[in-house]
C-alpha positions, 0 to 999 in steps of 0.5 A, spaced: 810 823 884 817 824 882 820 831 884 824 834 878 831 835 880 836 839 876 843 835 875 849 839 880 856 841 878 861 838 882 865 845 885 863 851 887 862 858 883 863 865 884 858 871 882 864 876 881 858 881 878 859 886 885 866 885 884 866 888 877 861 893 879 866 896 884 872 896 880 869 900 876 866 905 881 874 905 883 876 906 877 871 912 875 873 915 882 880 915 882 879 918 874 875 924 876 881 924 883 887 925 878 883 930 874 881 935 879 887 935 883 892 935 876 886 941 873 890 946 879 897 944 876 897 946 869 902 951 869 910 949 871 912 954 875 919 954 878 918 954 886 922 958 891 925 955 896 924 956 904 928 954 909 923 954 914 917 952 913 911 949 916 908 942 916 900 940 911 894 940 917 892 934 917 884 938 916 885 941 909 881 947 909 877 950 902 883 952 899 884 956 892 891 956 888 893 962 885 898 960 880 902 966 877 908 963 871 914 965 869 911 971 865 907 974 870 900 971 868 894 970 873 892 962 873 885 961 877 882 953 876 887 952 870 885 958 867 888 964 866 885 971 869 886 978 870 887 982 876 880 985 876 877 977 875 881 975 881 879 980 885 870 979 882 871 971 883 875 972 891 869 977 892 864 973 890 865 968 896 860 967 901 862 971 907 863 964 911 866 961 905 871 967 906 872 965 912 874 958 912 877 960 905 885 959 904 888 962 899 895 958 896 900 963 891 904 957 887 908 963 884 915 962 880 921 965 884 924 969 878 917 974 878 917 980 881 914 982 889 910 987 885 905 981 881 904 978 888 902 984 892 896 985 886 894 977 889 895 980 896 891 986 895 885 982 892 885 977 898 885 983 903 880 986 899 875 979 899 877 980 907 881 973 907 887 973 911 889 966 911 894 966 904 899 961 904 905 960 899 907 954 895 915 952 896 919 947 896 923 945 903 930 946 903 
């Protein structure tokens, strides 16, 4: 009895089915990346400069960016919103995500103090204490 034998090619070959799957895994995942990160930078802000500032932790807590543009609105996850719906959504934390909860002003250096004393006012009144400024480095 003879055993079928199928004829073989000289060379060896690669199967590239998990290579491709994993590009594209890297592909979806550095998409959905650029988005969420370029969603809380929206609105062009001029930053004020600060000669003496602190290096980014190397542990990034919860962070919130409150933007506040040149024309002195409120912007919250690309959003715009009023001072009461920024007081609503910093109150509606969980008390623990209050506490680990950074808040980050990204505010135009022409605005007046007074529109960032509001967003101040609204962290104290949602008991968060650690707010942050976004400047740029002398």
């Amino acid at each position: 009895m003879r055993i079928p034998t199928r004829p073989r090619q000289a060379g060896i070959r690669f199967n590239i089915t998990p290579l491709i799957d994993i590009v594209f895994l890297l592909v979806v995942f550095f998409l959905a990346a650029t988005h969420l990160t370029q969603n809380e930078k929206l609105e062009a802000v001029e930053l004020p400069e600060a000669s003496e500032h602190e290096t980014e932790p190397d542990e990034v807590p919860r962070r919130i960016i409150v933007t506040i543009t040149p024309d002195e609105k409120l912007h919250l996850r690309g959003n715009e919103i009023t001072p009461e719906e920024l007081d609503a959504q910093l109150i509606s934390l969980d008390e623990n995500k209050r506490r680990e909860t950074e808040i980050r002003i990204r505010g135009d250096r022409h605005i007046p103090y007074r529109i960032v004393e509001r967003v101040l006012i609204s962290c104290a009144r949602a008991g968060i204490s650690n707010v942050q400024f976004a400047v740029l480095n002398d």
